[in-house]
N, C-alpha and C positions, 0 to 999 in steps of 0.2 A: 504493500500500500504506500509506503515514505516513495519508494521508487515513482510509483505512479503520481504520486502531488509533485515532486521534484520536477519531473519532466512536464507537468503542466504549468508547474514558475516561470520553465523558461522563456513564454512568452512574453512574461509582465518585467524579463531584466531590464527592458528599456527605460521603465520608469521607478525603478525600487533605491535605485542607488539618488537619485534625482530629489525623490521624496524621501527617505534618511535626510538627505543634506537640507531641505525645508524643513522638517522637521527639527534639528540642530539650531538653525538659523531662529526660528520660532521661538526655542528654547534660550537661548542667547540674550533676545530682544526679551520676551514675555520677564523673567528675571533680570532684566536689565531698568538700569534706575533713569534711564532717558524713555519718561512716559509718554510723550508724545510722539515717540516709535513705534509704540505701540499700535497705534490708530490704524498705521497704513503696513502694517508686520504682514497678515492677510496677500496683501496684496503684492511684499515686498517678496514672499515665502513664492506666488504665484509667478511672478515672472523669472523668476530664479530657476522654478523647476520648467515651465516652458523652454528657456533659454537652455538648459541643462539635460533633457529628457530629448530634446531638441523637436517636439512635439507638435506637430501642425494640429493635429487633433487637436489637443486643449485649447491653444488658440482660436481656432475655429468656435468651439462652442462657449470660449471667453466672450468672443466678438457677440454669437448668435443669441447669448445671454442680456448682452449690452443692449443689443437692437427689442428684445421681447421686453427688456426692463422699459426699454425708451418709449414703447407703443402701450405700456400697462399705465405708464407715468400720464403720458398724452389721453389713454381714455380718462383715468381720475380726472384729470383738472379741464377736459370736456367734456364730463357729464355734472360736475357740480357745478360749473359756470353754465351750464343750461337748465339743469334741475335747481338746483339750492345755490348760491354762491357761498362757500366758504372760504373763501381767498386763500386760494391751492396757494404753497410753497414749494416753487422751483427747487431751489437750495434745501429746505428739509428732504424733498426728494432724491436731490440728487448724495446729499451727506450720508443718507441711507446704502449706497452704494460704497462705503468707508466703513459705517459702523457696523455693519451686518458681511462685511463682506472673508469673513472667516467662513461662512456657509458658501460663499460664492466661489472660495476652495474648494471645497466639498465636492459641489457641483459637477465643474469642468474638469474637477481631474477625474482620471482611469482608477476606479475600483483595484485594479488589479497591480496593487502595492506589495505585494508579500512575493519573498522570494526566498530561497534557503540560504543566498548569500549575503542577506538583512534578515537573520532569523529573530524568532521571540528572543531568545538568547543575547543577538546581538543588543537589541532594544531595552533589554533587561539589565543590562551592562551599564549602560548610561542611566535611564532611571535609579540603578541602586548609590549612582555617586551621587547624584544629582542630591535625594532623597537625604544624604548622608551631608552632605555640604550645608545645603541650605537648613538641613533642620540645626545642624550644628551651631551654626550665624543665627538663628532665629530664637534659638534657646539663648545663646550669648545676650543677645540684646536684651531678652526678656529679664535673666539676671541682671544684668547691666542699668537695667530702668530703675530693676528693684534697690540697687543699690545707691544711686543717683535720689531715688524716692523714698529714702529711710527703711527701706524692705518690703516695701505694703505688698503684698501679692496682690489683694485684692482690687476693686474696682477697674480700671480701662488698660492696665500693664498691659494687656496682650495686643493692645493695638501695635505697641513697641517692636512687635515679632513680623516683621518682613524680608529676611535674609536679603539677597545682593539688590532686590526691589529699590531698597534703602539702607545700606550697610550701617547708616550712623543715625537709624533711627529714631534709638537713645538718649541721642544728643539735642534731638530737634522736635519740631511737632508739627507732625503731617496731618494732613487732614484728607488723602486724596484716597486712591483704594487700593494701598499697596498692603495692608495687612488682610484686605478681603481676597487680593490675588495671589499674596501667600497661601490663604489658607485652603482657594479654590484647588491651585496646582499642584498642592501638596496633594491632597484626596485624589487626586486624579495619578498622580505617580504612586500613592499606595495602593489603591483598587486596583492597576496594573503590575505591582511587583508582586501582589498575593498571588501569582499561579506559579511563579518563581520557590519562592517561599513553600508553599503546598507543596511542589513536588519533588523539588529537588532537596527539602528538606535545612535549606542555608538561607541566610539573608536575614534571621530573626531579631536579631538585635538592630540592626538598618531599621526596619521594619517599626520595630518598638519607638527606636530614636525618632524616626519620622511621625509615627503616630502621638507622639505625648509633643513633638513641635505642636501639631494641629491641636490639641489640647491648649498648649501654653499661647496661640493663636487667640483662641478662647473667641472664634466669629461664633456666637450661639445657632444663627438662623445654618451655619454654615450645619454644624455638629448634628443639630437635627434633621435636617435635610439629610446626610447623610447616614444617620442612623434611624431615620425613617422609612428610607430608601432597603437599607441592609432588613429590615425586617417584614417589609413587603413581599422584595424580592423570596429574599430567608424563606418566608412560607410560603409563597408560589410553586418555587423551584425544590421545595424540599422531595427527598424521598429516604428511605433508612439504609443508603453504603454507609460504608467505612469511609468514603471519597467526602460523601454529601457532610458527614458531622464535624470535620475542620472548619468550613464552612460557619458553622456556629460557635466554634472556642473565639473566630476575629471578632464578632458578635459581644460575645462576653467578655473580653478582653476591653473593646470601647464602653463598653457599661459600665465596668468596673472603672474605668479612666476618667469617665464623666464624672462620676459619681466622687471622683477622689478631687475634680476640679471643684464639683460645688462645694464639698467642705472647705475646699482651701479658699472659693471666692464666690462666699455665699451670696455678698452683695449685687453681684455680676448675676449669677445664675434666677434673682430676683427679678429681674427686668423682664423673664417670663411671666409671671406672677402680675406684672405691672402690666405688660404690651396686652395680655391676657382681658383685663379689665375694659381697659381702654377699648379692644378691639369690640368687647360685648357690649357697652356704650352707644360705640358707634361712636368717638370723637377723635380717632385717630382721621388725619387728613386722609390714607388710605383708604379705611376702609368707609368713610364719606366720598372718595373718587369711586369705587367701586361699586359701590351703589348707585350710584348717579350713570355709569357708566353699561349699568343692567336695566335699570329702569326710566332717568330723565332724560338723558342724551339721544336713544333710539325715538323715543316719543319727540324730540326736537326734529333729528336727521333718520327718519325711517330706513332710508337706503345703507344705513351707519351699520344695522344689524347684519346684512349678509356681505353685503361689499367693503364695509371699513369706511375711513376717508381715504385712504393714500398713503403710502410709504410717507414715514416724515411729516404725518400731518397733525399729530395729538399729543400723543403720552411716550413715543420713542423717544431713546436719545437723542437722534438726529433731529426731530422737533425740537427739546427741549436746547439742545445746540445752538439750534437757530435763532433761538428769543433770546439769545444773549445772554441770559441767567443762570447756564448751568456752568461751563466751565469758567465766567469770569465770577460766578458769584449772583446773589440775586440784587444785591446791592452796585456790583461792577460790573454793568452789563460791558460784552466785546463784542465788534465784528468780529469777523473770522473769513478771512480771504475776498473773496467778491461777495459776499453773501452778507447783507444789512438785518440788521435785526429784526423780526417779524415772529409772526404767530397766525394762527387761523382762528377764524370765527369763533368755531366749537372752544378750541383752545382757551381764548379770550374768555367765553361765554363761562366754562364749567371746570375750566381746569386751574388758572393762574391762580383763583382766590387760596387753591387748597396748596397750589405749589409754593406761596407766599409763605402759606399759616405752618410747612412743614418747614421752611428755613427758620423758625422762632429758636435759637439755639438752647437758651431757658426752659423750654417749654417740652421739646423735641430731643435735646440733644442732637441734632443732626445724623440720627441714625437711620437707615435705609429701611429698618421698618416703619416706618411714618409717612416715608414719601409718597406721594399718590398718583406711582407707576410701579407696573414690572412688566417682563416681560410677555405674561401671558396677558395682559390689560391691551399692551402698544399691539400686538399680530391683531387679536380680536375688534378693535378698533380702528388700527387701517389698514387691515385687508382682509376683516369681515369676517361670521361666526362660519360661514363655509370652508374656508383656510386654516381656520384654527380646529374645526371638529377633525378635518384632514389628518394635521401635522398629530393632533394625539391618538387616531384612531392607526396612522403609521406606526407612533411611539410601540401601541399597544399590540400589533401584529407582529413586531420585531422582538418583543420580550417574550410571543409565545412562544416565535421561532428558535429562539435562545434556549427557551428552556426547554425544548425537544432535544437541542442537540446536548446541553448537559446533562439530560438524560440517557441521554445514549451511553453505553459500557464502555469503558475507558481503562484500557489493559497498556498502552507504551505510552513514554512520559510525553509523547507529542501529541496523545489522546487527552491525559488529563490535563498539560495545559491547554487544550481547547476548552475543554471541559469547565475549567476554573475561567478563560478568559470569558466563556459565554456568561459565565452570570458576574464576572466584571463589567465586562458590557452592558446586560442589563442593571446593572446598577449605578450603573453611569446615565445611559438614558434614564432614569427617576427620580435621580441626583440632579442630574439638570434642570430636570421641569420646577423638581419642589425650589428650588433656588429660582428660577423664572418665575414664582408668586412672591418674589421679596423684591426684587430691581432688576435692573433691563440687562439682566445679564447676558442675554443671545445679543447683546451689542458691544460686551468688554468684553475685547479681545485678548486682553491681555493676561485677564482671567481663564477663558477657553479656551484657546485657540491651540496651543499644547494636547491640551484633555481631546481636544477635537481629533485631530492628528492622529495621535493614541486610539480611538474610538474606528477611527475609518483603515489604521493600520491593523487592527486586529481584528474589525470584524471582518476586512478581505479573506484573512487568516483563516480567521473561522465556515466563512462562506465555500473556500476554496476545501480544504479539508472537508467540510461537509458532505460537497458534491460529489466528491473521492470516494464516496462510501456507499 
């Protein structure tokens, strides 16, 4: 069987060595403390592998991509200038094409990334320094704040924790989203070194190290999200091997880790307890945009429910971009290249009041559960509950498909790490989404775009292996 998947790699060598080296590239940038690299990494990671892979194909459906974006952009802002006017945004539209454009990877490249001369191994390699570095620098810092800060463990220390993001963390005071894209890419290189770990029985301390980083991290919405994730999946995918119940010691291992964080920072793990309230209220600015955005807003723009407004038109980043008030501040608005400050109707109408009342720093603390966006708000909004039932009803056929194949019996160790990467994977799609109800994370790159990479490298893997069989 190895014989038989070997000889069908060697189709895809064109593009394996191409996509490693985008991948690198990714990794480089996304831990790199020049954030404004981040933005256009996506794009930089795209022409690298074109230019590299020497790939007319991607090209082609880079371009054919361009021209179907240009004529979806052209119907939005001709059918509400003839139905409803909400003074469509060029430039929100077109920023969309930046902020989202890590999926736009996705897209135009070749499935067919796995080769045995880029194996899980090889990729496994780099994740375990990667894991082992960064958590290192990230516990440093953590220490480091505490020491700086009389010892306190508790209260916001873990924001301190973004290894090379911000090496002198410590020293300074960030406010931007380097300890949530630590704490995103961490999860995302441990989900992927568990099939390592699993089978070849090494890597455990790497592992540990990395996982009590993401602990000392301490992004809450992050922790649960992923151990929300781990426990869905966990009982989907369960069955009674010997394979399946490792599976569950990772399980008990992050219970026991959380549970050690909330004693040590009980203050922090209260802000559950807090956001909890608020949310049953109803006077978080979120969950007053989401209500308005199921109930008043359709009743405004009818058309809002199936078709959305428009890439760029409401609650994305690339919206928020545009009115100036998110990357300078709501108080400093910027332009930002040719693109003048603006907003849309709707915008104007039902969203500014709440995106005001969530910059109250007193009030809010400026934390991403209060803002009144994420990503599943911005897709359902513009571009409609038909796009959005899509992309989860995809989500939810891929995780069944997942869990068929780690179902399937798994006797050579390139069995079980399929085995283990399938329900990486699926834990990765669910890990995403739950983080997609906090902030517009399908738009930071810099947080995904690694994890992405990882996701479309291994599920070639798995896809390919599968059909093997």
């Amino acid at each position: 069987m190895t014989s038989k998947v070997l000889r069908r790699t060697t189709a895809s060598a064109q593009y394996t060595r191409p996509f490693f080296e985008s991948f690198l590239i990714a990794l480089a940038i996304s831990w790199s403390p020049i954030a404004p690299l981040a933005y256009i990494m996506p794009l930089l990671c795209l022409g690298w592998f074109i230019i590299r892979a020497n790939s007319g194909k991607t090209l082609i459906y880079f371009v054919a991509f361009l021209i179907f974006f240009t004529i979806v952009v052209l119907f939005y802002q001709s059918f509400y200038y003839s139905v409803q006017d909400i003074n469509f945004l060029a430039g929100g539209a077109i920023l969309t094409l930046i902020t989202y454009s890590s999926f736009i990877f996705l897209l135009v490249t070749p499935l067919a990334v796995y080769s045995n001369r880029y194996s899980y191994l090889y990729y496994a390699r780099i994740i375990k320094y990667l894991i082992l570095g960064q958590a290192t620098l990230g516990i440093f810092q953590l220490f480091a704040a505490m020491i700086l800060n009389s010892f306190s463990f508790d209260g916001s220390m873990g924001d301190k924790v973004q290894g090379t993001i911000s090496p002198v963390s410590f020293l300074v005071n960030t406010s931007d989203f380097g300890n949530i894209s630590f704490a995103t890419n961490m999860v995302f290189l441990l989900l992927f070194f568990v099939p390592y770990v699993m089978v070849y029985n090494r890597g455990k301390l790497v592992m540990a190290w990395g996982a009590f980083s993401l602990l000392c991290a301490s992004v809450l919405h992050i922790l649960l999200g992923l151990i929300g994730a781990i426990l869905i999946v966990g009982f989907f995918f369960r069955n009674f091997s010997k394979v399946s119940y490792k599976v569950f010691y990772v399980l008990i291992i992050i219970g026991v880790g959380v549970g050690l964080l909330a004693r040590l920072q009980p203050s922090n793990f209260t802000l559950i307890k807090n956001y909890a309230i608020i949310y049953a209220k109803a006077k978080s600015p979120k969950v007053v945009q989401t209500i308005d955005v199921v109930t008043d807003l359709p009743q405004e723009y009818p058309s809002m429910l199936l078709l959305g407004f428009g890439p760029g038109q409401y609650s994305s980043r690339a919206s928020l971009i545009a009115t100036g008030t998110y990357l300078g501040g709501i108080n400093n608005n910027r332009n930002y290249f040719f693109l003048p400050n603006s907003m849309t109707k709707p915008f104007e109408e039902f969203m500014q009041d709440d995106w005001v009342e969530s910059n109250i720093e007193a009030v809010y603390g400026g934390s991403a559960m209060s803002k009144p966006f994420y990503s599943v708000m911005s897709v359902y909004t513009e571009f409609g509950l038909v796009v959005l039932v899509t992309i989860l009803l995809v989500i939810g056929y891929q995780i069944i498909r997942l869990r068929r194949d780690f179902l399937c019996p798994a006797v050579s160790d390139e069995a079980k790490i399929s085995k283990f990467l399938s329900f990486a994977l699926a834990l990765s799609f669910l890990f995403l989404l739950s983080v997609c109800f906090i902030e517009n994370y399908l738009e930071i790159s810099q947080a995904i775009f690694p994890g992405l990479l990882m996701m479309k490298y291994f599920y070639s893997r798995t896809r390919l292996l599968a059909s093997s069989n």
